[in-house]
N, C-alpha and C positions, 0 to 999 in steps of 0.2 A: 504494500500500500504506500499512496504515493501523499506526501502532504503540498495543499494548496495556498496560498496566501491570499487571503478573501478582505478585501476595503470597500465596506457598505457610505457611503455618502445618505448621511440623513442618520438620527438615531432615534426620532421620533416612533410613532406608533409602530408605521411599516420598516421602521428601521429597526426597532425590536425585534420586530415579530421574524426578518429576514437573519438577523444574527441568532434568534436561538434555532430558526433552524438552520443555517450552518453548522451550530454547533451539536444537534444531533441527530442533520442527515446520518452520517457514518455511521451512528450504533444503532439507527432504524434499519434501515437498506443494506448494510456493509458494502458501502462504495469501493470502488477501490481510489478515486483520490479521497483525502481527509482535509475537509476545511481547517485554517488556521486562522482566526480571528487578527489579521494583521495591525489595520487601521479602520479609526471610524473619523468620520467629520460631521462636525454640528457648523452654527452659525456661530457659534462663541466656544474661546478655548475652554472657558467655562464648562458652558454643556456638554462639548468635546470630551474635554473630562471627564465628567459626572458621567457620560454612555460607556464611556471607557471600562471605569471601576466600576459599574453594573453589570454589564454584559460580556467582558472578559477579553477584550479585545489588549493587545500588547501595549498599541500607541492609539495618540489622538490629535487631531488637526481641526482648523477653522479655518486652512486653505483648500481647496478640492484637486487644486492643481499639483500639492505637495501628494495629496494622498495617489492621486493616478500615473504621478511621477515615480513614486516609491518604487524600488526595485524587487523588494520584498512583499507589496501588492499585484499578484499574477490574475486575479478576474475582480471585478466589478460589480459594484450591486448600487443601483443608482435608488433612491427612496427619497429625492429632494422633491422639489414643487415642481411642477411642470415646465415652466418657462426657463428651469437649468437643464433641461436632460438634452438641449442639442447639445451646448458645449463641452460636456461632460465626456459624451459619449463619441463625442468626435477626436475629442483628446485620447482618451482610451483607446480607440481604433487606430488612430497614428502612430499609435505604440505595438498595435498587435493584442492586447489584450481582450479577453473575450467582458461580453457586457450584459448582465441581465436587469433589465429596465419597468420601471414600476410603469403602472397603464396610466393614462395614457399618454402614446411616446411624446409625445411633446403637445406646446401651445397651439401650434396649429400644423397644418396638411404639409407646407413646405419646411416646418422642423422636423416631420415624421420622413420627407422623402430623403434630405438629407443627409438622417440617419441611418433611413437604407443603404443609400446609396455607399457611407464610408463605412458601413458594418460587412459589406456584399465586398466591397475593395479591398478592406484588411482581410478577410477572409477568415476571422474569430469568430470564436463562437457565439451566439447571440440571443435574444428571447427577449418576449416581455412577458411580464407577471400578469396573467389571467387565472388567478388559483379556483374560481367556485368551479368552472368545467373537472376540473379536475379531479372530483368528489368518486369515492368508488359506485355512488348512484349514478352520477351522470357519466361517466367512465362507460359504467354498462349501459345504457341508454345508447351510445355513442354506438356499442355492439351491437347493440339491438337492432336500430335501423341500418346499419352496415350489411348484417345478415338476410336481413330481410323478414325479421321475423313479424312485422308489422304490414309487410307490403309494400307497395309502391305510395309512397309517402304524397300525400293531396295537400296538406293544412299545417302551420306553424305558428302558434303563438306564445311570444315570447312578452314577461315584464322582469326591472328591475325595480320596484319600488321600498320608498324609506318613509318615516315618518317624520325626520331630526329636524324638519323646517315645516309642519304645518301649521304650527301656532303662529298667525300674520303678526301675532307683539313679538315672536320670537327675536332679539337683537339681532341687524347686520352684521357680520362680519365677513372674512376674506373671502366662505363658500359663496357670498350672495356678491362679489365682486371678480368680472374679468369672464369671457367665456368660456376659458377651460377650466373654473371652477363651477360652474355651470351643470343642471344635470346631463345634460349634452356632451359635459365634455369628464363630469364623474361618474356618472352611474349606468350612461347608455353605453361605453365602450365594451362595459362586461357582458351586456343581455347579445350585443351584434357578436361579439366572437362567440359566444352560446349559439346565434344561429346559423353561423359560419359551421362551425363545428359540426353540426348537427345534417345542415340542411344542406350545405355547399354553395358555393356561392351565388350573392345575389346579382340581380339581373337590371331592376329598376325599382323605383320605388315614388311613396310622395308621402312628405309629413308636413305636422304641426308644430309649432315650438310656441309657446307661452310664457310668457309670466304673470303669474298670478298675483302676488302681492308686489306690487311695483317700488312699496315703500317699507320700512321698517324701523322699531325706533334707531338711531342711526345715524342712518343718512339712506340713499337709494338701493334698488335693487337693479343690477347690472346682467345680468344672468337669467336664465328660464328656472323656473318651477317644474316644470313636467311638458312632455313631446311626447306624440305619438307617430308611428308610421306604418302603412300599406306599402305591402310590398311583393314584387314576384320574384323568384328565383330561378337561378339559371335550368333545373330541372323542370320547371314552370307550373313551381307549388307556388298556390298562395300564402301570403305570411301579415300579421301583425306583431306589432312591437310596443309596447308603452313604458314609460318612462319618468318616473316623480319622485321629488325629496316631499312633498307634501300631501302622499297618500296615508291620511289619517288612521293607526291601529297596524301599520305594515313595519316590520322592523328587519327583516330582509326577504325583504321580497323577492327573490333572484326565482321565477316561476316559469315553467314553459307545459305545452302541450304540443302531442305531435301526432297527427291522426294518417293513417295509411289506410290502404285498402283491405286488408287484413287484422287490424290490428289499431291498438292506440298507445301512447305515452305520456304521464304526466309526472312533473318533478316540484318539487317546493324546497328551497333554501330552508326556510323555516323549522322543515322537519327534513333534515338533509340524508339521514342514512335511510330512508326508503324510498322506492320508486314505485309508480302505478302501470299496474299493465292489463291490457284488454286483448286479450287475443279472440277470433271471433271460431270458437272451436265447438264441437259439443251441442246437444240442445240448446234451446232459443233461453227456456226456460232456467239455464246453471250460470248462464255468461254472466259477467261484471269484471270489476275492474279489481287486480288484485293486488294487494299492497305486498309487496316483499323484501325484507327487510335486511340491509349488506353486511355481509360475512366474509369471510375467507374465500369463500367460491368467487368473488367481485375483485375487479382491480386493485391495487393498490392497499388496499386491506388488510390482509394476515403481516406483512412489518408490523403492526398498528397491533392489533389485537386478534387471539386465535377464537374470539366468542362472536358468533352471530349475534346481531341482533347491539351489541357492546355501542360501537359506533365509534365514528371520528368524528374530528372537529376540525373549527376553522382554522387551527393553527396546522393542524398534519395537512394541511393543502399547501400551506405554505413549504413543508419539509420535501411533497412531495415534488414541486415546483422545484427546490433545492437540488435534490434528487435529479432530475431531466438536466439542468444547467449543468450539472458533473459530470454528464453523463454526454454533454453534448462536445462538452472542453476535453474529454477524455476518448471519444471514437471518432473526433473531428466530424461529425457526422452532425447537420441539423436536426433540430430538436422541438417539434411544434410548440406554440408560435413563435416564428421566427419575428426578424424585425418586419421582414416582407409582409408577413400575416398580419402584422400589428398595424401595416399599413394601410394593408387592405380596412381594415375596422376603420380608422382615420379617414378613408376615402369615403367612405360609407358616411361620416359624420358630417363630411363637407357638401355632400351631394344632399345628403337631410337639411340643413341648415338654406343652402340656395335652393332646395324644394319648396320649405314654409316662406321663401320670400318672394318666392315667383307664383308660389300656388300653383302647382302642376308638377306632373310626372317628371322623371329626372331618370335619365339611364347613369348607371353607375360607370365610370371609367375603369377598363383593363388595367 
């Protein structure tokens, strides 16, 4: 086994939650590289610090350029705000270093193609973090319609909804400023790779973008509240999509259904280790829909726990996520979603956005 030198930028939430699985992909999975908690970077040497002697990391900086220079930081784990992950990740790439990048790749459509473009040049290894797909429910889900156990797939509907802004006195802050804080540009990136995933890719579409509470005590609201969109896929299933930080009594909403000619699928975040299945088998009179709950027989699973039924959680997405990144830097081999994938998503968000302001269908670009 080989040790790795890992420099996460960001020590905040998803900068926690990415350092402790570094720190116990290897005794889940037995990798054969072993993360080493090299460098972390905050905005102050202060917190720099403070993430440091919490989460175990060697050193700490409040440069990012010190940290991706570092010789002894060999991949990248970017977890800052949005509008640093071009330069981040372009410096990285100049180096050779491989980069796994928190969603969404950037501020907007030309910082995401960017970063394709010098992650596709360096020829490192790449990804961004989309962990809910990755759930051993939706893992099998993913089988399910592959095999065909469902049929020939007609119907897609997909939501990400939250509830952490539906109170209109709720205060302004940074999510209710800028469009990539936006739910457009936080919550719908994850529900469109869910469809991606699932459904392959899309073809055209047309949405809505809203915002609902324009004001707050404060100051403005800059940003949509909730979007929705129709849309057709390149198989030429029908699909919708919704999208809100303001759906009252929803706390992760991350939801889909997938109806075939055989068959149906249904998933809920909320209760994440089971899936729904409808197979259309048997008398009229026994059919419904069956909950079945993930075990060992399911992806990703048994590293995690040998008991049906036990479950994972939000953070073994993350490990698992961790997991694919080692795994991508170690057979030089890409490792879905690439940056390219994570483009496509990005392309997807752009083509929604000049949909709601043109009001009309919108073919998605190659």
């Amino acid at each position: 086994m080989a040790e790795i030198g890992i420099g996460i930028l960001g020590g905040g939430y998803m900068g926690k939650a990415h350092a402790v699985a570094m720190s116990s992909v290897g005794a889940v999975f037995n990798t054969a590289l072993r993360p080493r908690l090299e460098m972390v970077c905050a905005s102050s040497d202060a917190s720099a610090e403070r993430y440091r002697a919490a989460y175990g990391f060697a050193r700490a900086t409040s440069d990012w350029q010190v940290l991706v220079k570092a010789p002894k930081v060999e991949a990248i784990v970017i977890a800052t705000p949005q509008e640093t992950h071009r330069a981040i990740a372009e410096a990285a790439f100049a180096l050779g270093k491989p980069v796994f990048c928190e969603k969404p790749m950037g501020a907007s459509l030309d910082d995401a193609q960017a970063m394709t473009d010098a992650a596709e040049a360096s020829g490192a290894a790449n990804m961004v973090a989309y962990n809910y797909i990755r759930t051993p429910a939706s893992q099998f889900a993913r089988k399910l319609i592959a095999d065909g156990v469902i049929g020939d797939v007609t119907w897609f509907r997909g939501e990400h909804t939250e509830d952490f802004l539906a109170d209109p006195e709720a205060p302004a802050t940074w999510r209710t400023d800028g469009m990539a804080n936006g739910t457009m540009g936080d919550l719908s990136p994850h529900m469109i790779n869910a469809a991606l995933a699932l459904m392959g890719p899309m073809r055209s579409l047309i949405a809505e973008v809203e915002t609902v509470h324009k004001t707050r005590p404060g100051g403005a609201v800059t940003n949509d509240d909730h979007a929705q969109l129709m849309c057709r896929f390149a198989s030429g299933a029908m699909g919708h999509l919704y999208f809100s930080r303001i759906a009252t009594g929803r706390k992760m909403g991350y939801a889909y259904e997938v109806t075939g000619t055989k068959g149906a699928i249904r998933f809920d975040q909320e209760d994440q280790n089971a899936i729904w299945l409808y197979q259309m088998d048997g008398p009229e009179a026994q059919r419904g829909f069956t909950k079945i709950l993930t075990g060992p027989a399911h992806p990703d699973y048994e590293p995690f726990c040998q008991g049906p039924g036990h479950g994972t959680g939000y953070q073994d997405q993350i490990i698992i996520e961790a997991r694919d990144f080692l795994h991508a830097i170690e057979t030089r081999q890409p490792v879905w979603p690439t940056f390219r994938d994570g483009l496509g998503v990005m392309k997807i968000i752009d083509t929604a956005l000049a949909s709601a302001e043109a009001k009309s269908w919108r073919d998605i670009p190659d």
